[in-house]
C-alpha positions as CSV (number, residue, x, y, z in Angstrom):
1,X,-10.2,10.5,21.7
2,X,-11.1,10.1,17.9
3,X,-12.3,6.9,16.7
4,X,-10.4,5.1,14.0
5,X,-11.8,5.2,10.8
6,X,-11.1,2.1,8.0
7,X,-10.5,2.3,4.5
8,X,-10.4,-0.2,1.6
9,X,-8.7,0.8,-1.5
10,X,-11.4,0.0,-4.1
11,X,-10.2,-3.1,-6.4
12,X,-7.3,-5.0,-4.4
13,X,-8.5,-4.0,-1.2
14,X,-11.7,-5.3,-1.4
15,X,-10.0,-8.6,-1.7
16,X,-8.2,-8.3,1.3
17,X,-10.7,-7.3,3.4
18,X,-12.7,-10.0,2.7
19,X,-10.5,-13.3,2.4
20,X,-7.5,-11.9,4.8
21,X,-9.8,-9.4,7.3
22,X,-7.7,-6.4,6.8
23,X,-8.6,-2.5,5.6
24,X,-5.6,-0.7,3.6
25,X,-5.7,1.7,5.8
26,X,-6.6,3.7,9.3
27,X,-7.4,7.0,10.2
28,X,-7.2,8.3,13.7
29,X,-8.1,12.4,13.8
30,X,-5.6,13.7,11.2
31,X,-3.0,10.6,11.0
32,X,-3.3,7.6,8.8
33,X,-1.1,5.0,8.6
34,X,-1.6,2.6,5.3
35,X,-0.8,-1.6,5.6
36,X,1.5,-2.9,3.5
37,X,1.3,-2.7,-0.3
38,X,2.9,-4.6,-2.6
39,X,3.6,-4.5,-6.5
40,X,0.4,-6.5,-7.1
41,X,-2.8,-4.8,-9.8
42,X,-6.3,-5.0,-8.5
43,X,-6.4,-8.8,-9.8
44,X,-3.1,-9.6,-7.5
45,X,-1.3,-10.2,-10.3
46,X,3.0,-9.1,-10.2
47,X,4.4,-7.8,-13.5
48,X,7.3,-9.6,-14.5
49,X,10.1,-6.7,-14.3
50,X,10.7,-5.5,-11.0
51,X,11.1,-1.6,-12.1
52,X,7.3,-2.5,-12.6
53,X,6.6,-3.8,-10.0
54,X,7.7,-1.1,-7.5
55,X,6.2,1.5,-9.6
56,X,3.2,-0.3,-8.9
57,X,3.3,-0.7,-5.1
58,X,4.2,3.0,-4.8
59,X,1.0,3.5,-7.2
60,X,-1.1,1.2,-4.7
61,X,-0.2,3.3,-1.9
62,X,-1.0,6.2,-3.5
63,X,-4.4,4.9,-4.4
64,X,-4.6,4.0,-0.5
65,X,-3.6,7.4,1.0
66,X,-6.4,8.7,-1.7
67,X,-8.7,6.6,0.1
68,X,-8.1,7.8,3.0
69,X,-8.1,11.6,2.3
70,X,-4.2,12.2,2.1
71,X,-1.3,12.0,-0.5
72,X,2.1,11.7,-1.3
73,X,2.3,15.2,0.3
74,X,1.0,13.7,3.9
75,X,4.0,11.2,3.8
76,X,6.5,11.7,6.6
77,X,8.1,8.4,7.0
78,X,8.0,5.1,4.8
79,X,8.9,1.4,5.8
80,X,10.5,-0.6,2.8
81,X,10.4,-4.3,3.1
82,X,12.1,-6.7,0.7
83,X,11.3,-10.6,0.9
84,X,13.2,-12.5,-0.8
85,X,16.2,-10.3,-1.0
86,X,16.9,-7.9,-4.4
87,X,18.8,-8.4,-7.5
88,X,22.6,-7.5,-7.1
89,X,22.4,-4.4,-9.5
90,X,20.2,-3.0,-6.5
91,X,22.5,-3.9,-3.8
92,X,25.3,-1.7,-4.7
């Protein structure tokens, strides 16, 4: 069996692997699977407008699947959570 392999996405995941003990992402022979990105830069700060903020989180997990040795082309299947519930004009 391969061993996992664990990446940190240089900037923001440096932060969470050291104050929250989590790597972006995990490689296991040719399969990675990424941890949950959010809208946030590499100083965790959220832009105001929320078009910019999920252009961001899609940018952070393309940084991530970089990382790891994959892109957007790798993808077959992506989770979307939403905390906090979205704005009505999304909703329809």
């Amino acid at each position: 069996m391969n061993q996992p392999k664990f990446f940190v996405t240089p900037g923001y995941g440096e932060y969470m692997l050291n104050e929250l003990y989590f790597s972006q992402a995990v490689k296991i022979g040719d399969r990675v699977e990424t941890s949950g990105q959010g809208g946030w830069d590499d100083n965790l700060q959220i832009p105001e407008a929320l078009a910019d903020e999920i252009a961001q989180a899609f940018r952070n997990v393309e940084r991530t699947l970089a990382t790891a040795g994959a892109s957007w082309e790798h993808v077959v299947h992506v989770n979307s959570y939403h905390v906090g519930g979205l704005p009505q004009k999304l909703t329809r």
